[in-house]
Residue frames relative to the residue before (quaternion, step in Angstrom):
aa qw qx qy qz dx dy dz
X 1.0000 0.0000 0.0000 0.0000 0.00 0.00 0.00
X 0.6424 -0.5156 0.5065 0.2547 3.55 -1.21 0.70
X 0.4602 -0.3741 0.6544 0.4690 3.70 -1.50 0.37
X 0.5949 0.5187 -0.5371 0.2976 3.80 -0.36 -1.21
X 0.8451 0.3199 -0.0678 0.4230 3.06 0.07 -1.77
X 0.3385 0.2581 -0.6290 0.6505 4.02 0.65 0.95
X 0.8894 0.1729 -0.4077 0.1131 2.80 -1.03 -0.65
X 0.2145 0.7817 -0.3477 0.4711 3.29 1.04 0.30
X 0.7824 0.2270 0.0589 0.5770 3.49 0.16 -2.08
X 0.6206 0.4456 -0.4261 0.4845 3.27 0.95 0.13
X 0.6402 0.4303 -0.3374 0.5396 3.73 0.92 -0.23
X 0.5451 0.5780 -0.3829 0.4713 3.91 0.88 -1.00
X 0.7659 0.4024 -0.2161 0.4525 3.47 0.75 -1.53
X 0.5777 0.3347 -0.3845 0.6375 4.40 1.19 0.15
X 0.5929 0.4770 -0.4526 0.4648 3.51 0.00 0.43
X 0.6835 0.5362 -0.1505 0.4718 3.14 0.69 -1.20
X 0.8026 0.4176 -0.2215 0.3639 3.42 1.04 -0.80
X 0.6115 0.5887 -0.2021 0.4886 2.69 2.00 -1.05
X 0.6699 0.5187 -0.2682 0.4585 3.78 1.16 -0.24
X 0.7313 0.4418 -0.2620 0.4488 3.29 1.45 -0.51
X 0.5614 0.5038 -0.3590 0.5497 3.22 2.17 0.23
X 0.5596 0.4639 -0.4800 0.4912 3.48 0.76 -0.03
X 0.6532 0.5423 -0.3503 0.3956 3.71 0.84 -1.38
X 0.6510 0.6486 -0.3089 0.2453 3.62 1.07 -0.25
X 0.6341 0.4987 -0.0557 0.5883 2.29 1.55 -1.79
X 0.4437 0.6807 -0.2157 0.5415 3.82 0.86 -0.11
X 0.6264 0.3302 -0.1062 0.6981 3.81 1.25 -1.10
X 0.8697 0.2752 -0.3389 0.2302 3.51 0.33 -0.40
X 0.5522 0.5061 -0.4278 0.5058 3.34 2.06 0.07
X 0.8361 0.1070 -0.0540 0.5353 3.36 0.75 -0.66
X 0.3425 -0.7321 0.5874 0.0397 3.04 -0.26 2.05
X 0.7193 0.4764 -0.3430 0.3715 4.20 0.65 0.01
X 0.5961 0.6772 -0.3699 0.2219 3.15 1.09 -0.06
X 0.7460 -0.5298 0.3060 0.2630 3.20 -0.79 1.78
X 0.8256 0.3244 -0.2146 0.4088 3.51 -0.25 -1.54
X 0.6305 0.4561 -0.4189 0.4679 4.06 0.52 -0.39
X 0.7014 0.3968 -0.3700 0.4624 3.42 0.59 -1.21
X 0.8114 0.2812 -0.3529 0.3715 3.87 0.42 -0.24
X 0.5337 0.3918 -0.5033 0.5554 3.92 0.67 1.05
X 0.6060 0.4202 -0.3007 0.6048 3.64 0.93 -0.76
X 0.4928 0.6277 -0.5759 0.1774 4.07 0.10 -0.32
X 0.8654 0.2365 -0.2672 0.3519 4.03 1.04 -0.31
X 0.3625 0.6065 -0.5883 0.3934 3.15 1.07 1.48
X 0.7540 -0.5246 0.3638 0.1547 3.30 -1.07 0.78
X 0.6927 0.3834 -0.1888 0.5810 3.97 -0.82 -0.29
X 0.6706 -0.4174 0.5873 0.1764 3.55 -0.01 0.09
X 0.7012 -0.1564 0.3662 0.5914 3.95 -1.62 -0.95
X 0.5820 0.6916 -0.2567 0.3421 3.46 0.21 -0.85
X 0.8482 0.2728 -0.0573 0.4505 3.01 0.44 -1.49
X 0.5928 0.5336 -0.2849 0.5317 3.55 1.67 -0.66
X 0.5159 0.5603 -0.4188 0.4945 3.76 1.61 -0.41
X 0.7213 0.4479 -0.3441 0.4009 3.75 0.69 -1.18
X 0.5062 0.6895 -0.3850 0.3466 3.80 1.40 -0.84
X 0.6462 0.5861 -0.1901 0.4503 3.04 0.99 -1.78
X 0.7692 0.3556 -0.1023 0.5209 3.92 0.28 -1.10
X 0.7146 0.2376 -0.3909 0.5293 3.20 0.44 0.13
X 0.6167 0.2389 -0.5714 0.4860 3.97 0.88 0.53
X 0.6857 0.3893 -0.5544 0.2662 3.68 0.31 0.20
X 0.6101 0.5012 -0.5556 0.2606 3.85 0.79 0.03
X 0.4131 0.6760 -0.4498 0.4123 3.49 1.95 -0.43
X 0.7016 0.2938 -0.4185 0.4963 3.99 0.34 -1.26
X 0.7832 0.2539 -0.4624 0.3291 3.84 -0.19 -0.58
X 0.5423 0.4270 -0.6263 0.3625 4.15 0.28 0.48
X 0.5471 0.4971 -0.5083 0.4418 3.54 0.96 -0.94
X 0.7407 0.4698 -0.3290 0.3499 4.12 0.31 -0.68
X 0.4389 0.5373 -0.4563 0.5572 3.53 1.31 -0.58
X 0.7285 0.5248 -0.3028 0.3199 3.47 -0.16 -1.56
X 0.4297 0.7767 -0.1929 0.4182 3.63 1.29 -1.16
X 0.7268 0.3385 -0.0320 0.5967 3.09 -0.44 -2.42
X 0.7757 0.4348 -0.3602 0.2820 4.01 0.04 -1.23
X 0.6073 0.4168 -0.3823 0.5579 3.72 1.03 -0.19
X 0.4447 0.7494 -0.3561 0.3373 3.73 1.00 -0.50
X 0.8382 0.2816 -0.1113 0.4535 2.90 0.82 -1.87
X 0.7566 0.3616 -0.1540 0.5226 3.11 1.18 -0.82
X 0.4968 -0.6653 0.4514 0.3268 3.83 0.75 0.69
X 0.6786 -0.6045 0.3309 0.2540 3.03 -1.46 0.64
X 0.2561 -0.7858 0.4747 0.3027 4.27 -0.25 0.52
X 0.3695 0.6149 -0.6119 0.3331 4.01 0.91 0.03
X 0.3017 -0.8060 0.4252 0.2803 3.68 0.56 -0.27
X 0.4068 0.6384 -0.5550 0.3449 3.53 0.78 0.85
């Protein structure tokens, strides 16, 4: 992969995390809030289940960003 394109997936993947941590926190002060319950309305479990939905796409954006920054720093090993 390209510097371009870490760094790229390395921003996609902090964005991503940072929005699904606010979107969390968000569900737990205010269990009414319109906009989660309608994008989140066909995950399962209820609050519950839209809490696991949420965390398990933000540890996806911040490993995709670890993964990112970690070829960044240390160049790519395919050896080309």
């Amino acid at each position: 992969m390209s510097k371009g394109g870490c760094i790229a997936l390395e921003a996609a993947g902090t964005g991503i995390t940072a929005l699904s941590a606010q979107a969390v926190i968000r569900a737990l002060l205010g269990q009414e809030s319109e906009s989660l319950r309608s994008v989140l309305a066909w995950a399962p479990g209820g609050l519950s289940g839209r809490l696991a939905l949420l965390v398990c796409i933000g540890l996806a954006g911040a490993a995709s960003g670890a993964r990112a920054h970690t070829r960044l720093l240390h160049g790519s090993r395919t050896g080309r």
